[in-house]
GUFILUM-744384 format. One record per residue: x, y, z of N, C-alpha, C in turn. Coordinates in pm, 1 decimal, decimal comma, padded with zeros to 6 digits. Layout:
NODE  n.xx  n.yy  n.zz  ca.xx  ca.yy  ca.zz  c.xx  c.yy  c.zz
NODE  X  Y  Z  X  Y  Z  X  Y  Z .
...
! end
This chain:
NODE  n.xx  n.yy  n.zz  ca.xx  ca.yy  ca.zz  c.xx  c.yy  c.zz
NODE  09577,2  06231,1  42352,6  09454,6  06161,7  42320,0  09486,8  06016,1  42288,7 .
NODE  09403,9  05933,6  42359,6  09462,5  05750,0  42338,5  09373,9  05751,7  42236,8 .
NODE  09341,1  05692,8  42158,6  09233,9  05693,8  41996,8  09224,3  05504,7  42000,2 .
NODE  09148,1  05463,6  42029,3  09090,7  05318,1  41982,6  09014,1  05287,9  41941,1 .
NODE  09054,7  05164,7  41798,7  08923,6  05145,5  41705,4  08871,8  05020,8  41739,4 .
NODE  08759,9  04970,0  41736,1  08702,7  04871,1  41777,8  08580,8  04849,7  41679,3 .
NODE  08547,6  04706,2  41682,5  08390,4  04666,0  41644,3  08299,8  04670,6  41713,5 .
NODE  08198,3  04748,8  41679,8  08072,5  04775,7  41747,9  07973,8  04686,5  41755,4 .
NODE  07941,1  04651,3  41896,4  07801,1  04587,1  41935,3  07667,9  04638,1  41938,9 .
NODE  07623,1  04553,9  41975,7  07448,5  04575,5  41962,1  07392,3  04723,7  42101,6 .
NODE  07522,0  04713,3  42220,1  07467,0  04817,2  42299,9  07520,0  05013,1  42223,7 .
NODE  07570,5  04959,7  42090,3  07622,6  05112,5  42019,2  07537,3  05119,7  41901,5 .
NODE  07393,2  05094,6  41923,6  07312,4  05184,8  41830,5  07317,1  05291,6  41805,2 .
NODE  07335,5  05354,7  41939,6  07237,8  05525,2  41947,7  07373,4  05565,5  41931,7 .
NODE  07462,5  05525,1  41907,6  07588,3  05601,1  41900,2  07589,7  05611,9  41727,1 .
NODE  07556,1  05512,3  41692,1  07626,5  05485,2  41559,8  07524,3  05546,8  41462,1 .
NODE  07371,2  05552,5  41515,4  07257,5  05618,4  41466,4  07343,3  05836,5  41452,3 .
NODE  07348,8  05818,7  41610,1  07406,6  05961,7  41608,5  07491,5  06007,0  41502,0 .
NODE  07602,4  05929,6  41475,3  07674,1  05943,2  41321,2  07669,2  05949,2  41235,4 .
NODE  07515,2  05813,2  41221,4  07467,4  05844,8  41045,4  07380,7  06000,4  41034,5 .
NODE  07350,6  06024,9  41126,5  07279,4  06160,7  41132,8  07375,0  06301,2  41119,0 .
NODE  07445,0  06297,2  41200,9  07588,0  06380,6  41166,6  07631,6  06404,1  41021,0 .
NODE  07685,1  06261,3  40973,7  07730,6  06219,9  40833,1  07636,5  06310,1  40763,1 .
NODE  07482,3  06276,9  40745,0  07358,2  06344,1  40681,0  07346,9  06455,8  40744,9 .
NODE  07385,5  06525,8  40779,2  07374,5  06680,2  40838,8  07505,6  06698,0  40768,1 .
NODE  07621,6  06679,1  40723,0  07706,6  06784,4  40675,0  07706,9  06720,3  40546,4 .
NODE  07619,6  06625,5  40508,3  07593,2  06651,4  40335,3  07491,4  06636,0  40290,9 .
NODE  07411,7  06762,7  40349,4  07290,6  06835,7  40345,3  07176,4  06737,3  40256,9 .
NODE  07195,0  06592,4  40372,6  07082,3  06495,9  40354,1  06978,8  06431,5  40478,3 .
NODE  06988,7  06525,5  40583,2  06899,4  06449,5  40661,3  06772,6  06443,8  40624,0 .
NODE  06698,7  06500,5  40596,0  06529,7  06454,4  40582,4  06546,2  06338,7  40483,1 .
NODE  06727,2  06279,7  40389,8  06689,8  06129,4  40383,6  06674,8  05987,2  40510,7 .
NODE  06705,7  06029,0  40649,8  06742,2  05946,3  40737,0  06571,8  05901,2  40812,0 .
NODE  06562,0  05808,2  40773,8  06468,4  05728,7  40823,5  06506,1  05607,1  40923,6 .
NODE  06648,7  05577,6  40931,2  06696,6  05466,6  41020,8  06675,4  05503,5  41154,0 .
NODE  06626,1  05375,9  41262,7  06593,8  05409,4  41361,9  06655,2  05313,2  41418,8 .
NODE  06689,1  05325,2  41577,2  06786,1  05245,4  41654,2  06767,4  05115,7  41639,3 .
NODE  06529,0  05074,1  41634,9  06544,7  04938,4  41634,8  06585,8  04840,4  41488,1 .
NODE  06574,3  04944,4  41337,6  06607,6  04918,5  41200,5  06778,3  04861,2  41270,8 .
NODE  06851,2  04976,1  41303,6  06944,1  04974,8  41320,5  06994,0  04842,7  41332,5 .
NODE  06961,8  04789,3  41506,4  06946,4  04671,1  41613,0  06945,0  04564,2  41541,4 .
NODE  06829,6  04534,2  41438,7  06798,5  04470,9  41347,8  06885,9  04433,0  41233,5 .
NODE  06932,0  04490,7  41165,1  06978,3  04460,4  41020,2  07191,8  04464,0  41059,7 .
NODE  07202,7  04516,9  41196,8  07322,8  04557,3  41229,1  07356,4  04421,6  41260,4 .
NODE  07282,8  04381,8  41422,6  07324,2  04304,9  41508,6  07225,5  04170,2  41524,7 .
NODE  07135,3  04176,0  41419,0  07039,7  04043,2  41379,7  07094,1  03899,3  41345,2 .
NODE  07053,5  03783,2  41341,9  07073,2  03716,0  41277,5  07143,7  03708,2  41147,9 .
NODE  07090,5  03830,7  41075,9  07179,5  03825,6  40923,4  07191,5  03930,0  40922,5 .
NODE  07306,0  04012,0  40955,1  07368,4  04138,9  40979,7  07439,8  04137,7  40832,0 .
NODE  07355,9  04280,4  40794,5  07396,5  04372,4  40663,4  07540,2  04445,8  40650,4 .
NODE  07603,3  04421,4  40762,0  07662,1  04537,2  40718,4  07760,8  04557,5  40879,0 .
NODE  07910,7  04603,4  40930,5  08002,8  04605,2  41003,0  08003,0  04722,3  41010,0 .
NODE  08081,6  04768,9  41164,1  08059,9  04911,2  41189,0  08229,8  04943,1  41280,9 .
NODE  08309,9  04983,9  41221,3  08426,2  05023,1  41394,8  08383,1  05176,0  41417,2 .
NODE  08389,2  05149,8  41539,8  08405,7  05316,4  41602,0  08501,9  05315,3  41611,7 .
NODE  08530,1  05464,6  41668,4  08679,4  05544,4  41651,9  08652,9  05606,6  41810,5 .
NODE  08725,1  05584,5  41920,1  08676,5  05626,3  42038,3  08854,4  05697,3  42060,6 .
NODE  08799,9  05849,4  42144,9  08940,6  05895,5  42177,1  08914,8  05908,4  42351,2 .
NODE  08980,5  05901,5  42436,9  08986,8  05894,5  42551,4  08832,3  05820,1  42617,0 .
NODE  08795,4  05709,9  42537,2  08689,6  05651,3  42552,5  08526,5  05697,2  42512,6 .
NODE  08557,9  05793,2  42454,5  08416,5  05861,2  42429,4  08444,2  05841,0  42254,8 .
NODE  08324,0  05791,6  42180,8  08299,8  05773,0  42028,5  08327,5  05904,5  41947,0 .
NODE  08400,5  05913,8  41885,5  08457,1  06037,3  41800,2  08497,5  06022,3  41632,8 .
NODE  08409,7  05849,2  41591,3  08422,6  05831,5  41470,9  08351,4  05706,6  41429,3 .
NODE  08307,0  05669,7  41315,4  08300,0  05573,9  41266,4  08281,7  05536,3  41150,8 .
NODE  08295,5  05395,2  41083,7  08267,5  05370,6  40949,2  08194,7  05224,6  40968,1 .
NODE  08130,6  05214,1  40860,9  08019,5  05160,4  40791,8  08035,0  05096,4  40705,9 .
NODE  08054,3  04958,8  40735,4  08098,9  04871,5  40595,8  08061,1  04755,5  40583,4 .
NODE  08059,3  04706,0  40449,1  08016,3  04587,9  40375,1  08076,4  04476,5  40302,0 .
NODE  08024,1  04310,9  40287,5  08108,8  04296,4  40181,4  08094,1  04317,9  40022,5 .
NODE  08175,6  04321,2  39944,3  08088,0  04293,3  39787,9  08143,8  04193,8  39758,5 .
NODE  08143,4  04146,0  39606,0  08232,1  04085,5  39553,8  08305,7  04108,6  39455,8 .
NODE  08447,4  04085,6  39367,9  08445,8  04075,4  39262,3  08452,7  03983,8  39151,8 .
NODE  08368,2  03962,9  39033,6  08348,4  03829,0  38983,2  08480,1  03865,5  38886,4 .
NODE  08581,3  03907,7  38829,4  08699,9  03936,6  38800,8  08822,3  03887,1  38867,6 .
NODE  08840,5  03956,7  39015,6  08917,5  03886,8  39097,9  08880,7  03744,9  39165,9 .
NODE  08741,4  03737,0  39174,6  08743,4  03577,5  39244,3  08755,3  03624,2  39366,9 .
NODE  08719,8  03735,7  39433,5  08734,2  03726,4  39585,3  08636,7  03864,9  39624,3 .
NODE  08613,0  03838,6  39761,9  08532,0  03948,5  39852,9  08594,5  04064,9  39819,3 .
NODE  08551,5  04163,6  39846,8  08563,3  04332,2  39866,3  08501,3  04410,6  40004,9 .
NODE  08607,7  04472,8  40034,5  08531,6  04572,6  40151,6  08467,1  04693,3  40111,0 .
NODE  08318,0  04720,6  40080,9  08295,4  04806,3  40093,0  08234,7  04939,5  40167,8 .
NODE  08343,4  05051,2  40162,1  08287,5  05156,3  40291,0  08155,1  05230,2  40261,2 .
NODE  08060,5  05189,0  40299,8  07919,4  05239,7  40298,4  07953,4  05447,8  40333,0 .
NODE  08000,6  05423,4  40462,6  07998,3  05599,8  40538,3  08122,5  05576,4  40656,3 .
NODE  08141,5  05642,4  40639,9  08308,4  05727,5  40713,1  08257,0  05852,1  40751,1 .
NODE  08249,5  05881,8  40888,7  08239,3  06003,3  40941,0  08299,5  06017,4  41080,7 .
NODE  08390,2  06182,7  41114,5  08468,2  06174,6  41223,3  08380,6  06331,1  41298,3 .
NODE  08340,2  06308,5  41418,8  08303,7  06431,6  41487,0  08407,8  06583,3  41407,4 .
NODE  08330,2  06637,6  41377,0  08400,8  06787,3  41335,4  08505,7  06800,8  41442,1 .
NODE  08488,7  06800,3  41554,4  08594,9  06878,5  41619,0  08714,9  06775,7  41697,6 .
NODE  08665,6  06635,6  41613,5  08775,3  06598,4  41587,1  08886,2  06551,5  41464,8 .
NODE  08828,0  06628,1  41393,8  08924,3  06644,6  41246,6  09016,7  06689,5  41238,5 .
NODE  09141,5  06660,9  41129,8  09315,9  06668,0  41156,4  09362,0  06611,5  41276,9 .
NODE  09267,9  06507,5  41336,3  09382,0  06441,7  41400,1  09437,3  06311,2  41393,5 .
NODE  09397,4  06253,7  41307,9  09416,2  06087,6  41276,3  09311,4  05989,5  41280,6 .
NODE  09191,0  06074,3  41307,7  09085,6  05990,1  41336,8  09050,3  05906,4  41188,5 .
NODE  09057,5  05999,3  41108,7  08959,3  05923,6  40972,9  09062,3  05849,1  40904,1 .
NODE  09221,6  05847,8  40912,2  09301,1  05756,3  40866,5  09360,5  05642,9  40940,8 .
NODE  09314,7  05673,7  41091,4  09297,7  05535,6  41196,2  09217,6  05423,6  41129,6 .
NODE  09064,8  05525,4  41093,6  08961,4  05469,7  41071,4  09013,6  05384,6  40926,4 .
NODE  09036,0  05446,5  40798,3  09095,7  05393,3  40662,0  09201,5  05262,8  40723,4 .
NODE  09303,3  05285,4  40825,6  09343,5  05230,0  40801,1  09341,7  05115,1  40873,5 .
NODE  09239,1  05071,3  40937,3  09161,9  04952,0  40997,4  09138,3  04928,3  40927,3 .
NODE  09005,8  04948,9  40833,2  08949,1  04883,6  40704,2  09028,6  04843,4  40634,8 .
NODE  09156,7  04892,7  40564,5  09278,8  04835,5  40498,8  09307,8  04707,1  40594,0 .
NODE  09347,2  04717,4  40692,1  09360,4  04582,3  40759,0  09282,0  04485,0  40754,1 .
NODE  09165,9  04516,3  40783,3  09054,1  04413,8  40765,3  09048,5  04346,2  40612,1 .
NODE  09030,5  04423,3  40506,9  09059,5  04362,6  40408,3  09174,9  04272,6  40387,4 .
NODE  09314,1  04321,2  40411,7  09404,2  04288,5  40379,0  09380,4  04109,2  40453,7 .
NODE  09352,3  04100,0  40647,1  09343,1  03996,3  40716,9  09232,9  03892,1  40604,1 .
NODE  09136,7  03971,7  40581,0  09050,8  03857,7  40526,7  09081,5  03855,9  40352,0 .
NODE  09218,7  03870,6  40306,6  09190,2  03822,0  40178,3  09130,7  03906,8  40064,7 .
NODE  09054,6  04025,6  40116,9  08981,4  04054,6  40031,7  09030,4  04152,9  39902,9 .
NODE  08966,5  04078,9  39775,1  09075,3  04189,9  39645,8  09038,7  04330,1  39636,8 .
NODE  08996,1  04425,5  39743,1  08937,9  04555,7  39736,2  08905,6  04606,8  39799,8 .
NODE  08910,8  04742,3  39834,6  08853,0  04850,6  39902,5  08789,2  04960,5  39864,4 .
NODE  08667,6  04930,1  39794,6  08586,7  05042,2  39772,2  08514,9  05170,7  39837,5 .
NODE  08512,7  05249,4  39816,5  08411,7  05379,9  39814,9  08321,2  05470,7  39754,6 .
NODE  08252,6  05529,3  39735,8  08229,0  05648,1  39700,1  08155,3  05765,8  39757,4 .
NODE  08233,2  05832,5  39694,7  08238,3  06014,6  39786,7  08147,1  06121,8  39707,6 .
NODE  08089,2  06220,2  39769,1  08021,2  06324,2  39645,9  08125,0  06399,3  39626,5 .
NODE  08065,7  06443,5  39509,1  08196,5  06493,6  39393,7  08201,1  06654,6  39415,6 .
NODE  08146,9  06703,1  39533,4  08129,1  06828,0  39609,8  08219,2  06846,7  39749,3 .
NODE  08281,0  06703,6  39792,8  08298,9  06680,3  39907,0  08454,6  06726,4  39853,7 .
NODE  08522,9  06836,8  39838,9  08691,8  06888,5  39838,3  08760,5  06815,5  39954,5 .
NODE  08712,2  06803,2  40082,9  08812,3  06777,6  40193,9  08822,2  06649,5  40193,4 .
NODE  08694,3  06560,9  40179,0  08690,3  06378,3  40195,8  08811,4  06345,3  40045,9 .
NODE  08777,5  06433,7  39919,7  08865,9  06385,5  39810,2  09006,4  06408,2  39860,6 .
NODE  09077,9  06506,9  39892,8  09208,4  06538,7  39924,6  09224,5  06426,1  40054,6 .
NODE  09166,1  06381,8  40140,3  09178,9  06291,3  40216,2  09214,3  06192,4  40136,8 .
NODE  09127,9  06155,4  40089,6  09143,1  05992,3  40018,9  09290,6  06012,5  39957,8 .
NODE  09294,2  06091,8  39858,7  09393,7  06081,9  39756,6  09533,4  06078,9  39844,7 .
NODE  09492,9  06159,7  39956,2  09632,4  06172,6  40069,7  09670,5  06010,4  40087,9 .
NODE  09578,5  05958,8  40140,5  09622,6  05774,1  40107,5  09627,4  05755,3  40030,8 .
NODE  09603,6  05740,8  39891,2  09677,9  05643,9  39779,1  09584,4  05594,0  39735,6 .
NODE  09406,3  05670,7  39713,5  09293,2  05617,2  39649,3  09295,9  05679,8  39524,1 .
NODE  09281,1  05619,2  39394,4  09230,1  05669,4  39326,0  09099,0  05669,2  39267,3 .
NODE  09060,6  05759,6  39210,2  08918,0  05783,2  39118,6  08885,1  05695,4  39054,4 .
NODE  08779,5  05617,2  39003,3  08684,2  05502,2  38908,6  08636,9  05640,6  38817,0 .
NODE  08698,9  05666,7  38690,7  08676,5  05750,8  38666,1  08571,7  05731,3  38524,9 .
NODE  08574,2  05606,6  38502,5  08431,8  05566,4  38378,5  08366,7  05478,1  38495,8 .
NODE  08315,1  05510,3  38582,5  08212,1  05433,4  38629,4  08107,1  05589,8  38699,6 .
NODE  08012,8  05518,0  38702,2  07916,1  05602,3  38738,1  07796,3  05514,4  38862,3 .
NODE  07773,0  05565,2  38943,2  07646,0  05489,2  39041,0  07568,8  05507,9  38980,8 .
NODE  07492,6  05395,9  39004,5  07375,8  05347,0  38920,1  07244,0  05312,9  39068,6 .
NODE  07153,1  05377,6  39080,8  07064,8  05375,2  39190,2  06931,4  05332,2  39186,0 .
NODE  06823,8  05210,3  39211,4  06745,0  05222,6  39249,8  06691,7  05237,3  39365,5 .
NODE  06524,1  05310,6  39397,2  06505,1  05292,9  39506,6  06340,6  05328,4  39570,4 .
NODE  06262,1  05310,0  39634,6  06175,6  05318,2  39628,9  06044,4  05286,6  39501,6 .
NODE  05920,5  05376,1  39430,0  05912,1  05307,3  39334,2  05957,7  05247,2  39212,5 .
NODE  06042,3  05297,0  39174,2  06126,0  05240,3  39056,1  06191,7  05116,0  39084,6 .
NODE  06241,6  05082,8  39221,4  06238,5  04966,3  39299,9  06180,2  04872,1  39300,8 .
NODE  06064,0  04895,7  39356,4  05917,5  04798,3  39314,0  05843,2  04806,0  39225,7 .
NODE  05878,9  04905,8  39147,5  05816,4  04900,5  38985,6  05888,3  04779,5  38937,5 .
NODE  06057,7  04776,3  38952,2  06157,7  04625,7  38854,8  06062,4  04535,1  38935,7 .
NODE  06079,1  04526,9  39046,5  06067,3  04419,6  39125,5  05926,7  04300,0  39080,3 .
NODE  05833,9  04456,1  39047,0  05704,8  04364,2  38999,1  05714,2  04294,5  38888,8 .
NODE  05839,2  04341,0  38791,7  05843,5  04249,4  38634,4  05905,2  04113,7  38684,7 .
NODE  05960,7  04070,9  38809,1  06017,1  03975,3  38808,8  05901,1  03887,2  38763,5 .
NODE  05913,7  03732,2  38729,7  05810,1  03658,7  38741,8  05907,5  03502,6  38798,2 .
! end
C-alpha cells in the first residue's frame, strides 16, 4: 500500500464531508451533522478559511483524514495546532494511517513554529486513547471543555452591548 498525505482542495468536499459523517457514525453523533458540501466549500476553501484538512490517500483512493485549526497560546507567545477530528476508514486501521496522519500535523506544527498540538478525545473512546498515548500525548487532566452553542450562544451574545 503507497499511503500519501496531502492538503485538501476545494474539489475534496464530498470526500471530506464523507468523513465527518463516518467520524459521527462511530461516535454515535450523527443526527449532530448538519454540514453540507456547500457550508463545507465555504468556510473550508472561502476567502477566510476556518480551518485545514490533509487526507490520508492509500493507493490513491482517500482512506483518512484530519481536521485542523490554529489557536493560540497567550503563555507561550505563539500559534497552536489544533486537531478538530482525526478519522481513518475502519478497514483501514492498524496500518499507519492515523500516525501518518499525527505525524504530519507534528510536522506542520513543528515547520510553522507552533508551541502546541492540541486535542480532545471522548473519554469512552479506549482505542483513540491507547493511540494517542502510543505517541507520547498526554492527558490535560484539570482542564475540562467548556461549550457554548446554539441558544445559550445567542442568549451571551445578546448581553454584548
Amino acid at each position: 500500500m503507497s499511503l500519501v498525505i496531502r492538503i485538501a482542495h476545494a474539489g475534496d468536499v464530498a470526500t471530506i464531508l464523507g468523513f465527518i459523517r463516518g467520524l459521527a457514525a462511530y461516535e454515535k453523533l450523527s443526527h449532530e451533522v448538519v454540514a453540507d458540501e456547500a457550508q463545507l466549500a465555504k468556510t473550508l476553501f472561502g476567502p477566510r478559511p476556518a480551518a485545514e484538512v490533509l487526507l490520508a490517500e492509500a493507493s490513491g483512493a482517500p482512506v483518512g483524514f484530519a481536521l485542523f485549526f490554529t489557536s493560540y497560546s497567550t503563555f507561550l507567545g505563539k500559534p497552536g495546532l489544533y486537531l478538530e477530528d482525526l478519522f481513518v476508514d475502519p478497514a483501514q486501521r492498524s496500518r499507519g494511517t492515523g500516525a501518518a496522519l499525527m505525524a504530519a500535523l507534528a510536522k506542520l506544527a513543528v515547520d510553522r513554529d507552533y508551541g502546541r498540538f492540541e486535542w480532545s478525545v471522548l473519554d469512552w473512546n479506549e482505542p483513540a486513547l491507547k493511540f494517542y498515548r502510543s505517541l507520547g500525548a498526554a492527558p490535560m487532566t484539570e482542564w475540562t471543555v467548556q461549550r457554548l452553542t446554539g441558544d445559550p450562544l445567542r442568549a451571551l451574545a445578546a448581553r454584548a452591548t
